[in-house]
C-alpha positions as CSV (number, residue, x, y, z in Angstrom):
1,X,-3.8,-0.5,24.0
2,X,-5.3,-3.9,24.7
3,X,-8.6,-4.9,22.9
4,X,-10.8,-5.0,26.1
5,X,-9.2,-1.7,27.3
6,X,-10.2,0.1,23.7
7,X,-13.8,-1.7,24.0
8,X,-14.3,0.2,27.3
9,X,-13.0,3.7,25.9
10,X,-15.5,3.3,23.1
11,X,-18.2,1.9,25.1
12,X,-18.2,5.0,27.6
13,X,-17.5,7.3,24.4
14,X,-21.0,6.6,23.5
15,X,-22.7,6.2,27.0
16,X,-21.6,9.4,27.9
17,X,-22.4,11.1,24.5
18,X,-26.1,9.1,24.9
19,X,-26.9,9.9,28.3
20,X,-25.3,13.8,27.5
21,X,-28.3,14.2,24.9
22,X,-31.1,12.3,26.3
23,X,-31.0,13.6,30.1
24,X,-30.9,17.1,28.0
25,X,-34.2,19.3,28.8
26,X,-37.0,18.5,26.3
27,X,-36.6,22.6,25.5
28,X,-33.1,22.7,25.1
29,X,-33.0,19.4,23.3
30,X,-36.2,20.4,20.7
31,X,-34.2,23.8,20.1
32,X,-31.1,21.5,19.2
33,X,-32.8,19.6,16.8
34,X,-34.5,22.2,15.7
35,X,-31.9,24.2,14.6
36,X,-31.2,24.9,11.0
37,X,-27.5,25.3,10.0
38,X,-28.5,24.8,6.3
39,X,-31.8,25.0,4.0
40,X,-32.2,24.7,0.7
41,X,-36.4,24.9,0.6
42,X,-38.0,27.1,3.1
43,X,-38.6,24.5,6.5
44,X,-38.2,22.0,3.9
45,X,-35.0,20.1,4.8
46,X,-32.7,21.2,7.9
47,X,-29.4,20.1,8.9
48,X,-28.9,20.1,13.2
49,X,-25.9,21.4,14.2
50,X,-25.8,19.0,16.2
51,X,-24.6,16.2,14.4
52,X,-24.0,16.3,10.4
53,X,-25.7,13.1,10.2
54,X,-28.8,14.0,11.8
55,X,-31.0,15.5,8.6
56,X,-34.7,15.5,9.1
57,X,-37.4,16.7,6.3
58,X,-39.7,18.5,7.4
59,X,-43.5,19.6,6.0
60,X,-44.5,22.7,5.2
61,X,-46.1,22.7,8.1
62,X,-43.7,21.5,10.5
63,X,-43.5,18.1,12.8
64,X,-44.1,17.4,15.8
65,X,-41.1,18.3,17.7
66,X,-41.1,15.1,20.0
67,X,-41.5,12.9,17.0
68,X,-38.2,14.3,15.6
69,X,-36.3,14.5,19.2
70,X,-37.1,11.1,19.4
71,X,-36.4,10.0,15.7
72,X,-32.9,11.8,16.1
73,X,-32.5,10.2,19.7
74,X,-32.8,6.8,18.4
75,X,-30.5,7.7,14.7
76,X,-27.8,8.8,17.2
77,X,-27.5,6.0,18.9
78,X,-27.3,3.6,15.8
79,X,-24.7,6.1,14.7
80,X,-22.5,6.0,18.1
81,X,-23.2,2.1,17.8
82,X,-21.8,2.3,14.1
83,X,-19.2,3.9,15.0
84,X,-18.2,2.0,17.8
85,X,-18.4,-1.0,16.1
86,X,-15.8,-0.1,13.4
87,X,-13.7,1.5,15.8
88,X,-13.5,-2.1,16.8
89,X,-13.2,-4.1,13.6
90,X,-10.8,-1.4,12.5
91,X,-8.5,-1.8,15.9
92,X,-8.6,-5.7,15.2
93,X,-7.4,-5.6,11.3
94,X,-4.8,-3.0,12.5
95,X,-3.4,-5.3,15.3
96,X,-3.4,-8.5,13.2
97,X,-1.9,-6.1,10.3
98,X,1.6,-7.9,9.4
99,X,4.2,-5.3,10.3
100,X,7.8,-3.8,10.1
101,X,10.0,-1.4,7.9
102,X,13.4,-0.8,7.4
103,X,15.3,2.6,6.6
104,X,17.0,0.9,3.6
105,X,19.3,4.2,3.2
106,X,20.9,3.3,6.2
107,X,21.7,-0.9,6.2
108,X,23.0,-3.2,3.6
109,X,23.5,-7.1,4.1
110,X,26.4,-9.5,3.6
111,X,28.3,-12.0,5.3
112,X,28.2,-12.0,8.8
113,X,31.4,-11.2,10.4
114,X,31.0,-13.6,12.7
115,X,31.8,-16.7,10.8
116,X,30.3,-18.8,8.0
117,X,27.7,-20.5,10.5
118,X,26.2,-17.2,11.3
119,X,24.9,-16.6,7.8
120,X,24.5,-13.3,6.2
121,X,24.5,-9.9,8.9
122,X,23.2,-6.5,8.6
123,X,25.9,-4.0,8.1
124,X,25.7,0.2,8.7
125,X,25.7,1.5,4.9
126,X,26.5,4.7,6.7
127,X,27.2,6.4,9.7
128,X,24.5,5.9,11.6
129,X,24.1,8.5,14.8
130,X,22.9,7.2,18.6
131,X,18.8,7.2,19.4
132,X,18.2,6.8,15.7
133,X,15.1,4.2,14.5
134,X,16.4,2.2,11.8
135,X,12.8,0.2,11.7
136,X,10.6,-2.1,13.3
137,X,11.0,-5.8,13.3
138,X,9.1,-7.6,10.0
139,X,6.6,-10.2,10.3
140,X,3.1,-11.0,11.4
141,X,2.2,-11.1,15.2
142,X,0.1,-14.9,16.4
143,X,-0.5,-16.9,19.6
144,X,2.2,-19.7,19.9
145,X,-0.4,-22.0,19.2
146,X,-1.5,-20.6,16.1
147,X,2.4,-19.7,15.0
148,X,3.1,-23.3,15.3
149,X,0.4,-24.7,13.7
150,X,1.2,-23.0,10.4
151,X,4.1,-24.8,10.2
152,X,4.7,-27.4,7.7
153,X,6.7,-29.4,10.5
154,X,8.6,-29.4,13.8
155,X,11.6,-29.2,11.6
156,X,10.5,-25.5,10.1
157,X,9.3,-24.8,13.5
158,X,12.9,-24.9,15.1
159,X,14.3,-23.0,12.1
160,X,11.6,-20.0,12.1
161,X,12.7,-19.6,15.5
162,X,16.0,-18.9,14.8
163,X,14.2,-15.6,13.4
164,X,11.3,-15.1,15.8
165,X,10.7,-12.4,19.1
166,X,8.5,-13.3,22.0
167,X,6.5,-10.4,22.1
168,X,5.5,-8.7,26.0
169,X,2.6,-10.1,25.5
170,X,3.5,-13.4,25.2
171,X,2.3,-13.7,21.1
172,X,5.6,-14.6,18.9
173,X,5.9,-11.9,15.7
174,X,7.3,-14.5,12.9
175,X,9.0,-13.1,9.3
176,X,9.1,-16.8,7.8
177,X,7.5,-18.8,6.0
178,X,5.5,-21.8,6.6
179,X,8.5,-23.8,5.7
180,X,10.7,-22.0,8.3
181,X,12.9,-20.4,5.9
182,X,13.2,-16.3,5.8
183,X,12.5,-14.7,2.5
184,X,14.1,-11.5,1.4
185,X,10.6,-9.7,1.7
186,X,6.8,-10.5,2.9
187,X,4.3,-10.3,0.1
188,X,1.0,-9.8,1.3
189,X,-2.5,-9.2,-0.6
190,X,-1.5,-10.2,-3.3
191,X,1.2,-8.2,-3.6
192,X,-0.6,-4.6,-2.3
193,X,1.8,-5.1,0.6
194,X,5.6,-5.7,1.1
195,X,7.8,-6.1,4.1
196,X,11.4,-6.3,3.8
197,X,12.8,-8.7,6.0
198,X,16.8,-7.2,6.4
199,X,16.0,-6.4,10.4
200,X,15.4,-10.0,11.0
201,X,19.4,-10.2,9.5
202,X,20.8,-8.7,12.5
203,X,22.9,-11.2,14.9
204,X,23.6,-11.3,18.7
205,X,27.2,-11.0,19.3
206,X,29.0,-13.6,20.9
207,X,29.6,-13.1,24.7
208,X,31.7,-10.0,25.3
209,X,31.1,-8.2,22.2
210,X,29.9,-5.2,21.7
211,X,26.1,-4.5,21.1
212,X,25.1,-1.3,19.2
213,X,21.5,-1.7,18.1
214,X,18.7,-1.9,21.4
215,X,15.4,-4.0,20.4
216,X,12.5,-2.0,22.2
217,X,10.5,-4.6,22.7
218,X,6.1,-4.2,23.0
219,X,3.0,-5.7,23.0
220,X,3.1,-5.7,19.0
221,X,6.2,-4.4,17.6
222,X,10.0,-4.5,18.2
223,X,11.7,-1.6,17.4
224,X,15.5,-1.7,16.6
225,X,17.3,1.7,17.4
226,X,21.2,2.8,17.8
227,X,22.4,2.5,21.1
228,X,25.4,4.5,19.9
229,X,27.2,6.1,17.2
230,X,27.3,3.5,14.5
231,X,30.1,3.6,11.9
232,X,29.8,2.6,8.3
233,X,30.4,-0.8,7.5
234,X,29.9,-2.3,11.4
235,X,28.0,-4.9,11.5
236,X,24.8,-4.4,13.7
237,X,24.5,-6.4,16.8
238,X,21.4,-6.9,19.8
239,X,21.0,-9.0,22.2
240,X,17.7,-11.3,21.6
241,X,16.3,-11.0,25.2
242,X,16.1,-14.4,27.8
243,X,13.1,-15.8,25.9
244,X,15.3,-17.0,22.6
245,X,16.7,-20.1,22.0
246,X,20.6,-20.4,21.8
247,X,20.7,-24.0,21.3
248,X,21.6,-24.1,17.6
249,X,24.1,-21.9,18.4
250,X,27.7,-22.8,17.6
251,X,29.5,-19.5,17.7
């Protein structure tokens, strides 16, 4: 879900639940505040069941019951706003979070079969049956303004690409470093976090080979998955989509 598209959800999430208790009859909105669930003094402190958050203390004597409609009209709306607002901050860390995993039970690298110049490859450590996930592609997801400008040079720009996806959004999800160069895992927060980076291992066969692994690419993640039985020790192959660049290629 796009960030504008969550913002409206949330924003007619609490308009609705707003409007739902204001344009409530005063009668039927006094006997919902009004309503004790718990007490631990007599008509001393009350919880509503209406929300948990809405706790009132109360004299002996008792309020006036538009005072406290309106005193628990206005704390639900900062609540709703409260909530709403990290809803928000909580959907932007979580779409910024860097991402990817790897079922390491079921790859292993070495030497791609596909000659010296292709580097190392991702190989099947065991049979690996069709529609199976084996992870999501590693890295952290950026505008291709902002990917670029975190690299040291044009130089470790080309080479990162070797290793990037052009997301459907347009954003590029990178796994390298700001010198271009792929480690074997992401370290993040100081360690807290760690992304192995074997996915970004798998090649694209040269023409007329045979592709087993699919890339489902979205807005934020690539997903790599069998497109058929895989064998132990077969070397996993997807094709990169149009948006990649093949001129370093000398296959």
């Amino acid at each position: 879900m796009r960030r504008h598209e969550l913002l409206y959800v949330l924003c007619t999430v609490a308009v609705s639940t707003i409007q739902a208790f204001v344009l409530t009859p005063s009668a039927l909105r006094s006997s919902i505040v009004n309503t004790p669930c718990r007490t631990t003094a007599p008509s001393r402190f009350v919880t509503t069941s209406s929300s948990p958050w809405l706790v009132r203390q109360l004299t002996v004597g008792g309020e006036d019951p538009g005072a406290v409609t309106l005193q628990s009209t206005w704390q639900l709306v900062t609540n709703v706003g409260a909530l709403v607002v990290g809803a928000l901050v909580l959907a932007e860390v979580v779409q910024d979070w860097p991402r990817g995993w790897v079922n390491r039970q079921l790859v292993e690298a070495g030497p791609s079969t596909l000659g010296p110049q292709a580097g190392r490859g991702l190989f099947a450590a065991r049979n690996i049956p069709r529609d199976t996930v084996i992870g999501n592609f590693p890295g952290v997801v950026s505008s291709r303004a902002s990917w670029l400008g975190r690299k040291d040079s044009e130089e470790a720009a080309l080479l990162a690409r070797r290793y990037t996806w052009s997301l459907a959004t347009g954003d590029v999800l990178d796994p390298t470093l700001s010198n271009g160069e792929l480690p074997d895992t992401l370290i993040f927060f100081g360690g807290l976090l760690r992304i192995p980076t074997l996915l970004a291992l798998v090649n694209e066969p040269r023409a007329g080979m045979d592709l087993n692994v699919v890339a489902v690419v979205s807005e934020r993640d690539v997903a790599y998955v069998a497109e058929r039985d895989i064998f132990a020790g077969e070397e996993l192959m997807t094709d990169y989509g149009p948006a990649y660049d093949r001129r370093h290629y000398r296959l």
